[in-house]
N, C-alpha and C positions, 0 to 999 in steps of 0.2 A: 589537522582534524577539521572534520567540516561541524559549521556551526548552525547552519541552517540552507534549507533548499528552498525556492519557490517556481512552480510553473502555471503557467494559462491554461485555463480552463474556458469552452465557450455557453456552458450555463452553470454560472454559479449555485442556483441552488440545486439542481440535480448534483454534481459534483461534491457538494456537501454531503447531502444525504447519502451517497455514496462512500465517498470516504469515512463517514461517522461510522456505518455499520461494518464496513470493510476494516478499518482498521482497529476497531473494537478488541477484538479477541487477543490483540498485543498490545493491547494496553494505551492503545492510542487515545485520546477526546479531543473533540473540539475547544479549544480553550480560549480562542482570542479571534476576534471580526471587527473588522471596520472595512466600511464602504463594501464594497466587493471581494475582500480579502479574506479570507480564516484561517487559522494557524494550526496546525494541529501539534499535540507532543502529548508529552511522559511528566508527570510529575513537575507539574506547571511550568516547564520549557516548550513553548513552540518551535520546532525544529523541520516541520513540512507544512509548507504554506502552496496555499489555490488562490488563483488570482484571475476574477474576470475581466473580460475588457476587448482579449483580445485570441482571437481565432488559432491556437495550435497550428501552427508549420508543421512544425516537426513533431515526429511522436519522442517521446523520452521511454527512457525504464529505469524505475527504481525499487531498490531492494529493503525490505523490511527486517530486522533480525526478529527472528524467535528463539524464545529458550528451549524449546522440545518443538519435536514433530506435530505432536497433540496440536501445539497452538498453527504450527503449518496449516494443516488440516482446518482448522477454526478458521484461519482467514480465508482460504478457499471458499468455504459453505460462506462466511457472511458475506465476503466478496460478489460469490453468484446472485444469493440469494436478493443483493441490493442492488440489482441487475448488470453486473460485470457479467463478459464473457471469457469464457474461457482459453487459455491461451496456454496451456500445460497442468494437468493437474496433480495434486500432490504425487512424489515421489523422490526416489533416488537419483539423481545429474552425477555419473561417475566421471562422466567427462570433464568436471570439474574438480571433484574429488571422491576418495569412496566413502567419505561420510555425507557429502554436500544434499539435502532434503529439501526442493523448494517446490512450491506450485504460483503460475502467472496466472494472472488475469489481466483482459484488458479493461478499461475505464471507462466508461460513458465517452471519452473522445478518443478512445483507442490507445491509451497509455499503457505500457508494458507495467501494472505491477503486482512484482512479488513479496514473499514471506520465504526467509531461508533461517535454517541452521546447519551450523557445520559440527556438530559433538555426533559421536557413534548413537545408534540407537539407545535411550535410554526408556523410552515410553512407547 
């Protein structure tokens, strides 16, 4: 089980502000900062952490669960809205499975992320 993730970011507060509104609609907050660092999680665990400092190599992708489509759908819009671009938008991936629901965005440094659920439609 993973306990927590962190990757670089090359402007911490843009990437803030990003992720606060993006990850919003799953229940995500900001909860924990020091120096350059923010934490974010669920119910006071930070479990995705942003870290300035130093310039993205590599792009990464990660994936967010959602309980329903609805909240898929919510990440997308806040995701764009906090100026992510798009990079798949919500739907059906049978390629992965015929339930699998995600929609990507990329990140202010180009970071693959998603919001998935894998349950049948129920909303």
């Amino acid at each position: 089980m993973i306990d927590h993730i962190g990757v670089s970011v090359s402007d911490f507060d843009r990437s803030v502000a990003f992720y606060t509104k993006a990850l919003a609609p799953l229940g995500y907050a900001l909860l924990k900062t020091y120096g350059k660092a923010a934490g974010f999680g669920v119910d006071g665990k930070p479990d995705f952490w942003i870290e300035a400092g130093h310039t993205p190599k590599d792009k990464f992708h990660v994936s967010f669960r959602a309980s329903g489509r609805a909240l898929v759908r919510a990440f997308y819009e806040a995701a764009m809205a906090a100026g992510g671009k798009d990079n798949g938008g919500p739907g059906i991936r049978e390629h992965y499975h015929k339930d699998y629901y995600g929609a990507f965005v990329l990140d202010p440094d180009g970071h693959n992320v998603e919001a998935c659920c894998h349950e049948a439609f129920l909303d």
